[in-house]
N, C-alpha and C positions, 0 to 999 in steps of 0.2 A: 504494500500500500504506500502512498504518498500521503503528507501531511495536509491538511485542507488547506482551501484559500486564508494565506493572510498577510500583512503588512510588512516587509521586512526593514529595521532601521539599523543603523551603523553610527551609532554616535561616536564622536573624537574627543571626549570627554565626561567624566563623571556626570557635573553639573546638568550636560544636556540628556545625559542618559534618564537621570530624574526627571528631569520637566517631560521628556516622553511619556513615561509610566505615569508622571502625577495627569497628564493631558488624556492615558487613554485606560485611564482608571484600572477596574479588576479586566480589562481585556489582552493586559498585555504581560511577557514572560521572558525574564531575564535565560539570555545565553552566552555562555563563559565556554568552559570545554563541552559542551555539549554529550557527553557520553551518555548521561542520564535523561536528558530534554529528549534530543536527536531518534531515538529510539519511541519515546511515547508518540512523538508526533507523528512519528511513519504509522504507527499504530491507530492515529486517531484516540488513542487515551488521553491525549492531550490535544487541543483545538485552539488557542488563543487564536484574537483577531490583529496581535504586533506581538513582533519577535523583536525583542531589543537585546543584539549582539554588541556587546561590551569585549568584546575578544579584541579591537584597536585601541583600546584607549590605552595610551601612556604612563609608563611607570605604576602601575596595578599590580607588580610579579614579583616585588619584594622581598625577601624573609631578614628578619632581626633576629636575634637571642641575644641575651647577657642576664646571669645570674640574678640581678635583680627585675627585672623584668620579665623576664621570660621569654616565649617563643611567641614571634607576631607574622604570620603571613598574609597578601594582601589575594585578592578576589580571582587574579589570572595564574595565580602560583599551581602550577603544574605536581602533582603526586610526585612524579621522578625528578623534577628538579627539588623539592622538599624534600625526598627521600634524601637524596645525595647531599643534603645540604650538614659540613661537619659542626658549625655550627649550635645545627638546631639539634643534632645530632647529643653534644655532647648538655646540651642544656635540658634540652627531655628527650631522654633515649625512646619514650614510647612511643613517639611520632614516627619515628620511621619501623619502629618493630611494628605500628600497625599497618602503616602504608604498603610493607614488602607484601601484607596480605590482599591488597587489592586488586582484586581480577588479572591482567593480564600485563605484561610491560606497553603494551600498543596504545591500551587504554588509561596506562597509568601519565603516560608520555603526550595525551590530549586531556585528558581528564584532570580539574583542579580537587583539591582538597577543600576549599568553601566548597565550593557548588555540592559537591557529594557531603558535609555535614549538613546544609540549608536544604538538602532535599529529602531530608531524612528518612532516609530509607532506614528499617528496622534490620535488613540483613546487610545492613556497611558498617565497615568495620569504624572508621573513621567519629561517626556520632557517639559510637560509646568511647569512644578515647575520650572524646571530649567531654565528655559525661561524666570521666570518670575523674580527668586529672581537674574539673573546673571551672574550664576554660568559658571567654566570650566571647559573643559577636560585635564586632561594629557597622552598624545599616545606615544608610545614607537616603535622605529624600530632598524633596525642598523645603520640606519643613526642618530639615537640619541634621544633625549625626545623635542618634544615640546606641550605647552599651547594651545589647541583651545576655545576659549570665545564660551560661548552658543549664542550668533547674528552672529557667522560663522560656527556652527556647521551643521546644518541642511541645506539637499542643497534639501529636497522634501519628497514627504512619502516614506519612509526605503531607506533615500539618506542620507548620511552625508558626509564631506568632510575629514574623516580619510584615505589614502590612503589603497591601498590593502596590503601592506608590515606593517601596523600599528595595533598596541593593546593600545585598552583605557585600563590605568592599575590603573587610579586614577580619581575623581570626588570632586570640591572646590565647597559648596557654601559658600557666605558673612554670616555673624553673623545677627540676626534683629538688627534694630536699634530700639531705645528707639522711640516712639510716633507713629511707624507703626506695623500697626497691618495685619494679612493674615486670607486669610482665602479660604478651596476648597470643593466644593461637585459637586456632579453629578447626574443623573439622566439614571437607565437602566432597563433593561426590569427585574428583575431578580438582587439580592445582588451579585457582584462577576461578573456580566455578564460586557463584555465593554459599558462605556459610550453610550448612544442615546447622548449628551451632560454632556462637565463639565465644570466647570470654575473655577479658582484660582483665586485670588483678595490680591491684597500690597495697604492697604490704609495707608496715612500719615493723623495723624488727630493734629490739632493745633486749643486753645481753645475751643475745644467742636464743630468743622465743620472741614469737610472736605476742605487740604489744597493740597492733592496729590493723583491720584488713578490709577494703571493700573493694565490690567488683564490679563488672559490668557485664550485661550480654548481648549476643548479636542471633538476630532470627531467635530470639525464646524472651520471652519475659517483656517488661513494658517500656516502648523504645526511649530510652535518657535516664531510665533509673539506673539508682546509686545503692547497690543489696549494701548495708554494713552486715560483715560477719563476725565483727571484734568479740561477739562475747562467745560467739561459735571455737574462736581459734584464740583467743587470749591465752598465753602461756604456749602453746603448740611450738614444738622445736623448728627450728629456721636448719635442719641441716640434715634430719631423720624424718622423713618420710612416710617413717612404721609407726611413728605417732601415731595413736589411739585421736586423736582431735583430727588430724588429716582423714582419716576416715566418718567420724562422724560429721564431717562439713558435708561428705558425698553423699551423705542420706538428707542430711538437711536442705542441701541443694534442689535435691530431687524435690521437696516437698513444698519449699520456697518457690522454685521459680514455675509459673502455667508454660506449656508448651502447645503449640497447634499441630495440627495435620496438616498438612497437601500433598502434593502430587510425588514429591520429592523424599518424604519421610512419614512414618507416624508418629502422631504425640509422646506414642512408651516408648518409642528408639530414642528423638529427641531428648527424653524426660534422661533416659539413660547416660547421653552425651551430655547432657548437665552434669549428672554426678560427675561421670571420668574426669570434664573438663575442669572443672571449678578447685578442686582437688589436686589435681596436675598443675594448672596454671597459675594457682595460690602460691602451691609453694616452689616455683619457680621465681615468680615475684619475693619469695622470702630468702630464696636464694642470692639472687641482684641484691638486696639490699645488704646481704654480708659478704658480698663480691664488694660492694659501693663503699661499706666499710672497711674491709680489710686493705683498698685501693689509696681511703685517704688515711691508714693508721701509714701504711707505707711510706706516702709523700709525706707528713709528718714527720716520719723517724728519719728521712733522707734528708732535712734542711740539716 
């Protein structure tokens, strides 16, 4: 199929990109890397009557980090250029461990990281990072820039609460902090295909057990939630796996998070790739963070 009749505009800057959208109200629909748009509209899932392509406008590809600040990418920032970016890299490792899970290099290589958290899809991996570590948006109209926090951003699957007259033109996460560690994998049918399930994990580890732990998931549970497990795994060893707490997160998991059916899995397989995952991926995060420690007792002893 082809995309129906509609308007195609090319603005040369931010400013007029807004006045577009504020001029053709809820009929029109922001396009950046298109991997996620491009698709619905061949389908007719999607019909807007103006396509506003923001793919020319100037200096939009950004990325920042520094310690205190943290990681800021702007609205055209490409997956693989964020991937590659050292960086952002060493300022939140979890940006790129989520990004390597993204579909395909082809797609990571057109495809931005806005556009896939602001479309929020509930099987991308991308929105529960963001969910997980914090992070905000900054949207732009003509009525001016404001901040949306990732706990208000998402209002359902591919619902967010940026209005229709708004463009996400930038993405904040926090910097890690010393003694937490992250960590995300997933499970699909196929490398590159989307999640049957994934999960993201922020564990704080203080002497050698677990002191803080929350997670996120991709395709199961509710898209932007933040599970805290802290009183699940409080005490649980950061380095023993045969922990009796590592085990009881895997039942708790199961019974925490809802799972659906479709085409691709059932709800009890899903429900099951919770347990494994949640489990595994914990305490991997609990692992990074006595790597992250042990990293800076090192540079410490070495001044």
């Amino acid at each position: 199929m082809k995309p129906s009749p509609l308007t195609y505009h090319r603005p040369r800057s931010i400013d007029e990109a807004c006045q577009i959208l504020a001029d053709v109200a809820h009929e029109g629909k922001v396009l950046a890397g298109g991997q996620s748009l491009i698709p619905l509209l061949s389908m007719r899932l999607a019909a807007p009557a103006h396509l506003v392509d923001i793919g020319s406008i100037p200096r939009l590809d950004a990325v920042s980090s520094s310690r205190e600040l943290g990681v800021t990418f702007d609205a055209l920032t490409t997956h693989s250029v964020l991937e590659a970016d050292r960086g952002a890299a060493q300022v939140q490792p979890l940006i790129g461990r989520g990004l390597r899970l993204v579909a395909h290099p082809t797609i990571r290589n057109r495809g931005t990281t806005v556009g896939s958290i602001v479309h929020a899809d509930p099987s991308a991996e991308m929105p529960a990072v963001l969910a997980l570590l914090g992070g905000s948006v900054s949207v732009r109209s003509v009525r001016g820039v404001r901040e949306i926090r990732s706990t208000d951003l998402f209002a359902g699957p591919l619902e967010t609460t940026l209005e229709a007259d708004e463009i996400a033109t930038s993405v904040t996460v926090p910097a890690a902090e010393p003694g937490v560690g992250t960590a995300i994998d997933e499970i699909a049918r196929r490398h590159g295909d989307y999640a049957l399930v994934g999960v993201a994990a922020q564990v704080r580890v203080e002497g050698g057990a677990v002191a803080e732990a929350r997670m996120t998931y991709v395709s199961a549970g509710e898209l932007g939630e933040v599970v805290d497990y802290t009183d699940v795994l409080r005490g649980a060893s950061a380095t023993d796996d045969r922990d009796p707490l590592w085990r009881n997160l895997s039942e708790f998991a199961r019974e925490r998070i809802d799972t659906e059916p479709d085409i691709h899995a059932t709800a009890r397989y899903r429900s099951q790739l919770v347990a494994a995952l949640t489990a595994r991926v914990g305490f991997a995060a609990a692992q990074d963070a006595v790597l992250d420690g042990a990293a800076v007792h090192a540079s410490a002893g070495g001044r």
